[in-house]
C-alpha positions, 0 to 999 in steps of 0.5 A: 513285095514292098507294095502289098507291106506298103498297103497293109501298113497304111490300112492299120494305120488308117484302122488305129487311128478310126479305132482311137477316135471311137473310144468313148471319154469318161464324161468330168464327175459332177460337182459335189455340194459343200456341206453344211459344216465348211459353209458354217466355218466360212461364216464364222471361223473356229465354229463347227455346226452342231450335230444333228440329235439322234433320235431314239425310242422308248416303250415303257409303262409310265410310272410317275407323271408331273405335269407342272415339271413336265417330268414322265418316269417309265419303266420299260424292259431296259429299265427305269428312265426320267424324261424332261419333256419340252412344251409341244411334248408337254401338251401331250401329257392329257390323257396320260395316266399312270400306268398307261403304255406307251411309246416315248421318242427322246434325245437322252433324257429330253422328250420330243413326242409320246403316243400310246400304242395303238391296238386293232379293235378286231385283234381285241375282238377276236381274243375276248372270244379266243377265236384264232384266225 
């Protein structure tokens, strides 16, 4: 009787240890990369970095339009708003009329671009003749 308990022992035995050997290990996480605020407080200590400005945009109908200020005033669906435009958005200030739709992307009250909305031609042909597709 001690012989077959003897080798059924050895056998598990022998199994567990196989059966360990072929667990698979988590591989380490890799290293993250230090951001760009701990680098900056490396550099010069007591300083964070600015946040980056968030972007928005504005559709409106332009009401009043200086040139030599640089000022745009648009009245949109969420109202009346100033904007203070910068020099690349100011060179975009030609062609620019009152009344003209159009599409300003802003950081608060400062402009970074303007573009007017774009229309397809075939949709403009399509409703002079009141056709519907």
């Amino acid at each position: 009787m001690k012989k077959p308990f003897a080798l059924l022992a050895a056998a598990a035995f022998a199994l567990s240890i196989v059966a360990g050997g072929c667990a698979k290990e988590k591989p380490p996480a890799p290293p993250q990369p230090a951001k760009k605020e701990a680098v900056v407080s490396a550099l010069v200590p007591g300083k964070k970095a600015a946040p980056k400005p968030r972007a928005k945009l504005f559709t409106g109908t332009i009401e009043d339009l200086d040139e030599a200020a640089g000022t745009l005033t648009l009245k949109g669906p969420r109202g009346e708003r100033r904007f203070q435009a910068q020099k690349k958005a100011k060179e975009q200030f030609d062609g620019l009329e009152i009344g003209d739709k159009v599409i300003v992307k802003h950081d608060n009250e400062v402009v970074l671009s303007i573009v007017k909305p774009r229309t397809s031609k075939c949709a403009l042909v399509l409703r002079e003749n009141n056709e519907v597709l």
